[in-house]
DOMI-925338 format. One record per residue: z, x, y of N, C-alpha, C in turn. Coordinates in steps of 0.02 Angstrom, whole numbers, plus 50000, padded with zeros to 5 digits. Each point is the difference from the previous one (the first is absolute). Layout:
BEGIN
n_zz,n_xx,n_yy,ca_zz,ca_xx,ca_yy,c_zz,c_xx,c_yy
Z,X,Y,Z,X,Y,Z,X,Y
...
//
This chain:
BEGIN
n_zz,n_xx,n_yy,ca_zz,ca_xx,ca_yy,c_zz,c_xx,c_yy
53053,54500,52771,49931,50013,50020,49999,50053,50055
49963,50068,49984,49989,50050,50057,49981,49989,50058
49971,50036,50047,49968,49969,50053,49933,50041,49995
49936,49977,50000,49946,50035,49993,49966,50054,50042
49979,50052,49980,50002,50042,50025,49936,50003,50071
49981,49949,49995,49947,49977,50058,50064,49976,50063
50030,49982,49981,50032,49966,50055,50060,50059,50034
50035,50034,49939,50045,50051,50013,49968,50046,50046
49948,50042,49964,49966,50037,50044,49939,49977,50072
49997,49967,50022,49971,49960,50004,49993,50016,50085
50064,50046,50010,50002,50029,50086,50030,50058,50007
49946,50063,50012,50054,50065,49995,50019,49987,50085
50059,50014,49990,50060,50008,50068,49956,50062,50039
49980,49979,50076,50003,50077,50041,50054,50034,50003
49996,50058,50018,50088,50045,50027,50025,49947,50046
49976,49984,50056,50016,49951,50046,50048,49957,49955
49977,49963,49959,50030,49943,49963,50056,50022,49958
49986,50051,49979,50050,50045,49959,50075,50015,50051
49973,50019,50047,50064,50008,50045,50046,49957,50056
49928,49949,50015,50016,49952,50041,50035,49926,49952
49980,50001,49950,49991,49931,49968,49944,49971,50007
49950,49963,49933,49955,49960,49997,50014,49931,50012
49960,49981,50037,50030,49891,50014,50053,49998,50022
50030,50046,50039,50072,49958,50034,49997,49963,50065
49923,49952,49992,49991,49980,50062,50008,49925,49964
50006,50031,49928,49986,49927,49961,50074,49982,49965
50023,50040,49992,50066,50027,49974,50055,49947,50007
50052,49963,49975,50044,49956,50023,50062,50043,50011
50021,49957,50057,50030,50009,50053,50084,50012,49975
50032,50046,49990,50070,50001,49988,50033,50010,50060
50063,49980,49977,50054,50001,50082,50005,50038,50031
49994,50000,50052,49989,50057,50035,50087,50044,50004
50038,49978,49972,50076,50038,50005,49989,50070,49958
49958,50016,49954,50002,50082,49974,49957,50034,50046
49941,49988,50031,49995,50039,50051,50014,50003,50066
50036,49938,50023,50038,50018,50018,50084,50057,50032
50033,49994,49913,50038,50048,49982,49962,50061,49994
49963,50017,49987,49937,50075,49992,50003,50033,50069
49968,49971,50074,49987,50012,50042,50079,50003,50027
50057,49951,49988,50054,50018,50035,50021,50092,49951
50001,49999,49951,50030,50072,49995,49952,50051,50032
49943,49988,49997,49953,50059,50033,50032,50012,50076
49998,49921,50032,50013,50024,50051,50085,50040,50027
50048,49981,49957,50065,50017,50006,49993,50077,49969
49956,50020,49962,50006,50055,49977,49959,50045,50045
49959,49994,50039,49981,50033,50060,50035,50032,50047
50039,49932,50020,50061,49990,50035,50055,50064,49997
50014,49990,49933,50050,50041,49977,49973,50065,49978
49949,50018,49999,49968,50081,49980,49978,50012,50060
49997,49980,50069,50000,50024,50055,50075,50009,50025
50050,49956,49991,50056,50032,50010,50038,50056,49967
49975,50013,49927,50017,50052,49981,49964,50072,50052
49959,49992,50014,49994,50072,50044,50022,49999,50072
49991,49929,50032,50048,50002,50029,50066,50035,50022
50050,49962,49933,50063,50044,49981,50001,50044,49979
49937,50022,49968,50036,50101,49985,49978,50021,50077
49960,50001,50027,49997,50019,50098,50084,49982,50024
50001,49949,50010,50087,49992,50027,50050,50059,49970
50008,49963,49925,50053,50029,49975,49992,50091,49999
49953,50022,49996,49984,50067,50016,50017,50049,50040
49979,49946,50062,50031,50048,50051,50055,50036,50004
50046,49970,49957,50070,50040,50017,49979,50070,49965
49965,50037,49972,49984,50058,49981,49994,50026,50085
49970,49979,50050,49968,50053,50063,50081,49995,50029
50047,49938,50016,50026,50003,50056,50068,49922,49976
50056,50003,49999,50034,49928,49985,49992,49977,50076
49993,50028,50048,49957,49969,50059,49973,49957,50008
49940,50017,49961,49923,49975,49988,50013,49954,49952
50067,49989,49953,49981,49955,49953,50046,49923,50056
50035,50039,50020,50048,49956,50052,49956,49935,50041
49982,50049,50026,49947,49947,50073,49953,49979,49950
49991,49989,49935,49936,49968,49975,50038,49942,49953
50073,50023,50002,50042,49924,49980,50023,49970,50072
50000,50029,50046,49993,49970,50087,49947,49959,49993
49949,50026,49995,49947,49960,50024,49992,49937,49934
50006,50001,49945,49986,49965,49945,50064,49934,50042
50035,50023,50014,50072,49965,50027,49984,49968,50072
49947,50002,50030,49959,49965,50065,50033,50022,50053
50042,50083,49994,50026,50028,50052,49962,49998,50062
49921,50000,49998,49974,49987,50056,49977,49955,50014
50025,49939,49995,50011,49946,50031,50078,49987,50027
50036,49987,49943,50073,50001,50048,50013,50080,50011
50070,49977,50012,50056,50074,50019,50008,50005,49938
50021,49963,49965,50017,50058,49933,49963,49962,49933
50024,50046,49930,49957,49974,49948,50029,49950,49982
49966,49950,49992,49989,49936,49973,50001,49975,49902
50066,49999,49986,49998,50007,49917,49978,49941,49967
49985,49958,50038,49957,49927,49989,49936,50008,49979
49977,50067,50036,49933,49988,50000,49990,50056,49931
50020,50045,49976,50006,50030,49936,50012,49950,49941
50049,49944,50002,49997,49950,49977,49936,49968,49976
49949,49969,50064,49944,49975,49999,49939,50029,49970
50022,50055,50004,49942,50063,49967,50017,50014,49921
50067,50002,49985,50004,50000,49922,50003,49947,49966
49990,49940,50048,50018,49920,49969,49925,49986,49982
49952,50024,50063,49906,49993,49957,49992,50028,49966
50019,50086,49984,49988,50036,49940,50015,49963,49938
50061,49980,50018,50040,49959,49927,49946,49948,49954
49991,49960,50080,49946,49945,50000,49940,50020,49959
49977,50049,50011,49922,50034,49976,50020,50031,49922
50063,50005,49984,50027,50056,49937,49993,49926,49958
50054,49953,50026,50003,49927,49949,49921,49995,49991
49959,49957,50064,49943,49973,49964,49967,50028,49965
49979,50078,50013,49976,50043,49948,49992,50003,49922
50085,50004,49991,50036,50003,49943,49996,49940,49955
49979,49932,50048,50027,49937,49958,49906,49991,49967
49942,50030,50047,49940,49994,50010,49970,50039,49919
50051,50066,49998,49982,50047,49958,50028,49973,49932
50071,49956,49991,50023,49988,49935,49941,49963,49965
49943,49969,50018,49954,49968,49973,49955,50058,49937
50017,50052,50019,49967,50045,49943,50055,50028,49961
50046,49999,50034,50063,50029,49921,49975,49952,49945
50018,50054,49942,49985,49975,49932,50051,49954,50009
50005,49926,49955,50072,49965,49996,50032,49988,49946
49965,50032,49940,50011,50017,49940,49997,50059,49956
50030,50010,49922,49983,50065,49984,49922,50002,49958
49978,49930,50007,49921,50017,49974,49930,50026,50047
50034,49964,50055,49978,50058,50062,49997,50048,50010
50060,50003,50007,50004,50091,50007,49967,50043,49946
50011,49990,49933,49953,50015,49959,49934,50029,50012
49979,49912,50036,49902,50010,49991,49999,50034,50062
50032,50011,50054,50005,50053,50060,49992,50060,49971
50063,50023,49968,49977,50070,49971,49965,50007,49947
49969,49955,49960,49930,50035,49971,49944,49998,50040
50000,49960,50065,49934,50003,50020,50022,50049,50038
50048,50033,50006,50007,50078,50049,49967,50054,49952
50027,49995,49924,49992,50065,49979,49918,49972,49985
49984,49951,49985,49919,49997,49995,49975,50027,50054
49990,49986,50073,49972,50000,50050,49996,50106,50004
50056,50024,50008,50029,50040,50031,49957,50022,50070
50001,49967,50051,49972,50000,50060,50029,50025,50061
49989,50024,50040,50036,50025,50029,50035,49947,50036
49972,49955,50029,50027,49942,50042,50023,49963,49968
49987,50001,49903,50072,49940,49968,50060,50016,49992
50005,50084,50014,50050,50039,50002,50034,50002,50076
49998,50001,50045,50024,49959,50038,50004,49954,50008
49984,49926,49979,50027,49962,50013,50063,49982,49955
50014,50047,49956,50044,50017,49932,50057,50000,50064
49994,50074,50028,50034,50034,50038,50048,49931,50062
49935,49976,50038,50025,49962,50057,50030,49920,49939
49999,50005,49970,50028,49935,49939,50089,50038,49996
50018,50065,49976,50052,50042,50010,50033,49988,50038
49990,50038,50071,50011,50001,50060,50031,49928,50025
49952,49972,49994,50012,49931,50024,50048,49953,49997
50024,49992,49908,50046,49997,49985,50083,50031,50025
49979,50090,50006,50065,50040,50010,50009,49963,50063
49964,49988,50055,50007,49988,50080,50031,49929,49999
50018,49966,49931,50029,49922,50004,50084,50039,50014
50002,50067,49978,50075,50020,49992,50002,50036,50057
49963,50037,50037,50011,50043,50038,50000,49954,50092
49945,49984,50013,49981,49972,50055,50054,49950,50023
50006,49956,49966,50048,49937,50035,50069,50033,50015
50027,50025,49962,50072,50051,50019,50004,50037,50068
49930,50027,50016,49981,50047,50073,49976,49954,50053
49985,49929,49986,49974,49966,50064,50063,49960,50022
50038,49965,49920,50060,49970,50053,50047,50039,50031
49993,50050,49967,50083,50060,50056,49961,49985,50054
49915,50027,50008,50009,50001,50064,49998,49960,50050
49973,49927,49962,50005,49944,50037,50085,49958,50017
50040,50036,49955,50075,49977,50021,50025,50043,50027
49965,50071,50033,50035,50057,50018,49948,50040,50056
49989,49937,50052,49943,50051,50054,50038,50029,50038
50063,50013,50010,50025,50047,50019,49991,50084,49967
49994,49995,49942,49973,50063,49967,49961,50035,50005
49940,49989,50044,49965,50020,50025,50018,50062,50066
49997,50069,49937,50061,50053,50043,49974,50048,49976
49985,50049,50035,49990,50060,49953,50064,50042,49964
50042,50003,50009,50056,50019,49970,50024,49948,49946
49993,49927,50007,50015,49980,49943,49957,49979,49947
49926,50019,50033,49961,50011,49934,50008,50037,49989
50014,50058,50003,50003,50068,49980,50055,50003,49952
50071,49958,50017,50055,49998,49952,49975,49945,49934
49973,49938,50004,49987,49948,49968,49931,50041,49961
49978,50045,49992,49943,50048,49973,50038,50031,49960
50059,50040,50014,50026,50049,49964,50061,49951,49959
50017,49958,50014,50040,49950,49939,49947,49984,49940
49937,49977,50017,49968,49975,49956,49976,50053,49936
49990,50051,50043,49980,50046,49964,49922,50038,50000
49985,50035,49979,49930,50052,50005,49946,49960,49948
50019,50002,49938,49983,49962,49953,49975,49936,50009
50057,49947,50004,49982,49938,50031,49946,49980,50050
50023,50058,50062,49945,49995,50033,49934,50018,49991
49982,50040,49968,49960,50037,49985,49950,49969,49959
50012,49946,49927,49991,49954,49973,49957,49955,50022
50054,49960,50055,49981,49948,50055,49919,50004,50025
50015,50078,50011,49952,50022,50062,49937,49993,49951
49989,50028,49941,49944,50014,49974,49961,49945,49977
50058,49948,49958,49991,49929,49977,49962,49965,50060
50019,49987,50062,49970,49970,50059,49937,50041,50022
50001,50061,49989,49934,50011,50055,49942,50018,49924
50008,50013,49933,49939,49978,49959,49993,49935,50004
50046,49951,49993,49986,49913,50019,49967,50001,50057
49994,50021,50055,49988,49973,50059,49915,50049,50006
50002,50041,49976,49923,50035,50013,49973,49980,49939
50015,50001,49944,49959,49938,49934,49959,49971,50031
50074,49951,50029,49982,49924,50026,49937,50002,50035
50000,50049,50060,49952,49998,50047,49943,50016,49964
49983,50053,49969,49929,50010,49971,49988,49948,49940
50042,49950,49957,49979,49943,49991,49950,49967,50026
50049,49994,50071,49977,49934,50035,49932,49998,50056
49991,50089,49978,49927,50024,50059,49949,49972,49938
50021,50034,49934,49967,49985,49955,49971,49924,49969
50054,49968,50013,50007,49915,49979,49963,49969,50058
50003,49996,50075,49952,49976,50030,49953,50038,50033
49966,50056,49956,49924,50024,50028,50016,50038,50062
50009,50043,50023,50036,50024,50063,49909,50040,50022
49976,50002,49939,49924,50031,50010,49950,49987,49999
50007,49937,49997,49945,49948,49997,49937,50036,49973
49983,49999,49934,49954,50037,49975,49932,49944,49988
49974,50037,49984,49929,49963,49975,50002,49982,49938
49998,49953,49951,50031,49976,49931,49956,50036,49967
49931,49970,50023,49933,50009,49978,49989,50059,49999
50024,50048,50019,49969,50071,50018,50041,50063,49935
49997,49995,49922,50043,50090,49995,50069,49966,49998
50031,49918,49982,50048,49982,50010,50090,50043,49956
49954,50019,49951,50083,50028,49967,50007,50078,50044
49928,50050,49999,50037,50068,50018,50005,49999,50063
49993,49950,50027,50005,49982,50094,50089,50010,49987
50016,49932,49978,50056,49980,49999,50075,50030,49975
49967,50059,49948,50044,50008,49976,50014,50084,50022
49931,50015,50046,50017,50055,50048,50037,49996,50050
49997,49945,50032,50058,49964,50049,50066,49998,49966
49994,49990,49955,50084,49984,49976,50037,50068,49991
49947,50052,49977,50046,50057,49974,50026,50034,50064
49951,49998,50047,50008,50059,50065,50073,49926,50016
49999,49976,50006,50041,49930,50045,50078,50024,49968
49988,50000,49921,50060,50013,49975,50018,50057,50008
49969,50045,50012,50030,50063,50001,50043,50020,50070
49965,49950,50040,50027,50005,50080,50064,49967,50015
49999,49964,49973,50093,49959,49988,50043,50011,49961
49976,50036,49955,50050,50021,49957,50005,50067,50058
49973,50054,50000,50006,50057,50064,50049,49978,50042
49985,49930,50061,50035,49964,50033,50078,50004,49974
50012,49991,49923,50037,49953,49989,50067,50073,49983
49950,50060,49975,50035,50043,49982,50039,50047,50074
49957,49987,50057,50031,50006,50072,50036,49996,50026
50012,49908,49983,50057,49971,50024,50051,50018,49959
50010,50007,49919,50061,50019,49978,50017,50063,50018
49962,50043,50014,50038,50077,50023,50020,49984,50054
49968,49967,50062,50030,49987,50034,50054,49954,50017
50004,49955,49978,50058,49978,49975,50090,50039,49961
49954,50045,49987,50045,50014,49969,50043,50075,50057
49964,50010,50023,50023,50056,50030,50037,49950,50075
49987,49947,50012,50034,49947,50037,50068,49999,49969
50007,49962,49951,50042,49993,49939,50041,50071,50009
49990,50041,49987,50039,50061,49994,50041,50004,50068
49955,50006,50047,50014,50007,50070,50083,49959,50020
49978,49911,49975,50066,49970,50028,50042,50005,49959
49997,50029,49912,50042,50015,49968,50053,50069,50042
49968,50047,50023,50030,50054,50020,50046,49986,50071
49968,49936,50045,50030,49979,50052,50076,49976,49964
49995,49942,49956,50065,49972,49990,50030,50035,49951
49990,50059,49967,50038,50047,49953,50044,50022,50069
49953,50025,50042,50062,50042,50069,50039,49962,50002
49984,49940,50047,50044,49946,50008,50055,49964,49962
49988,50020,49957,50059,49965,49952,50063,50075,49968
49967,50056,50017,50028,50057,49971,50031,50020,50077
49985,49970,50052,50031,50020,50064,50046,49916,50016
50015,49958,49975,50058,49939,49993,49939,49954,50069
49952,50003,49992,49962,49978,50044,49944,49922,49979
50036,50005,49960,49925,49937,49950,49983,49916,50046
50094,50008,50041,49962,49929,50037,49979,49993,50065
49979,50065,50000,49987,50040,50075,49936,49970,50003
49976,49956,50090,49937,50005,50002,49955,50041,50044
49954,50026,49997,49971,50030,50037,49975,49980,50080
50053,50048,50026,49982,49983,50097,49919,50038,50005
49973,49951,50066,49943,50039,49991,50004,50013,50070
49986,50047,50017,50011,50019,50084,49946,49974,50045
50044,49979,50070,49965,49974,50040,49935,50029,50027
49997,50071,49992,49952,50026,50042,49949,49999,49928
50009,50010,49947,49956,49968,49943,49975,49941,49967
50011,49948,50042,49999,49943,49998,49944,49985,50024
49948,49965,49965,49942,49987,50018,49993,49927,50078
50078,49982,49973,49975,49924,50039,50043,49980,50039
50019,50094,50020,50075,49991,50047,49984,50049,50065
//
């Protein structure tokens, strides 16, 4: 038996309702553990796309001065608090990153496909859609994945190795890995990480629009200028990155072509920010 068309039609949805949900005041109540998990990756992924610019600022510096990159692993190292750097506290700093990479990661496996009939109806509703934003989330679905291989390899060295924290032996541990590798790394993480972010401006309303008002070409004028600005962002950071990348490649090519690779860099007293 159908359902009659008095009753089906029976309430056209406002935009409001359309976007907000109709009756979810009436709505039964599910566990609160998926949104839960929702709001923990938003918030870990904030987290972690502010530390990505963060770290290209740090890691950068060594382009002006290995000086300048020095006293900013001093200070990361609580040189100005004690007398000297503190490898505990580099520790503590890549042990929350870690912290924010796991919950993220474990937050995000909830949308991997977990089958091949999934993945399937994923990519036909890609090539149906062809949207610009289902196409990234194609992209950050990629990425995401590659960073199960890339990321954990780069947080435990450095969480079993805060002594490494050197400009000369990043510079050598750059040029072992390679141009390529790195280079990879770099691009895989910072389209993941600026995706992510204009997702997540996008996913909780960052513009609080008027529903009622012009709701699709409002919205979907916001999205294009938004996307275009992070991807820009995103294409920034890899040049810049990369010319980073080059930079400590060329440091530990010397170094290792001069019998110097386990050499660490003295930083002089009168250049010493906290001496």
């Amino acid at each position: 038996m159908s359902t009659p068309d008095s009753v089906k039609y029976s309430n056209t949805p406002t935009a409001t309702e359309n976007v907000w949900g109709a009756g979810l005041k009436d709505a039964k109540r599910q566990s609160p553990s998926t949104a839960l998990a929702d709001v923990a990756q938003s918030v870990t992924g904030v987290i972690l796309g502010i530390f990505l610019f963060c770290h290209m600022a740090f890691t950068s510096s060594v382009q002006i001065s290995k000086d300048l990159f020095a006293n900013l692993i001093n200070t990361s190292g609580g040189m100005f608090m004690f007398a000297e750097e503190q490898a505990w506290l580099h520790v503590v700093f890549v042990g929350f990153i870690t912290l924010c990479v796991v919950i993220h990661a474990f937050c995000a496996l909830r949308r991997f496909p977990t089958s091949y009939h999934q993945l399937r109806d994923i990519k036909a509703h890609y090539k149906m859609l062809r949207h610009e934003d289902t196409t990234l989330w194609m992209v950050q679905l990629v990425t995401a994945f590659l960073l199960f291989i890339f990321v954990f390899p780069h947080l435990i060295s450095m969480l079993c190795n805060p002594h490494g924290f050197d400009v000369n032996l990043i510079g050598v541990h750059t040029h072992h890995m390679g141009m390529i590798y790195t280079f990879v790394f770099l691009v895989i993480t910072e389209l993941h990480g600026m995706i992510g972010l204009y997702r997540l401006a996008v996913k909780w309303d960052i513009f609080a629009k008027n529903p009622e008002t012009d709701i699709i070409d409002q919205r979907n004028g916001d999205r294009a200028g938004l996307r275009k600005t992070f991807l820009f962002i995103a294409l920034l950071m890899i040049v810049c990155g990369t010319l980073t990348a080059w930079k400590n490649y060329s440091i530990g090519a010397e170094l290792i072509e001069n019998g110097q690779e386990a050499t660490r860099y003295v930083l002089a007293d009168e250049n010493n920010w906290w001496k």
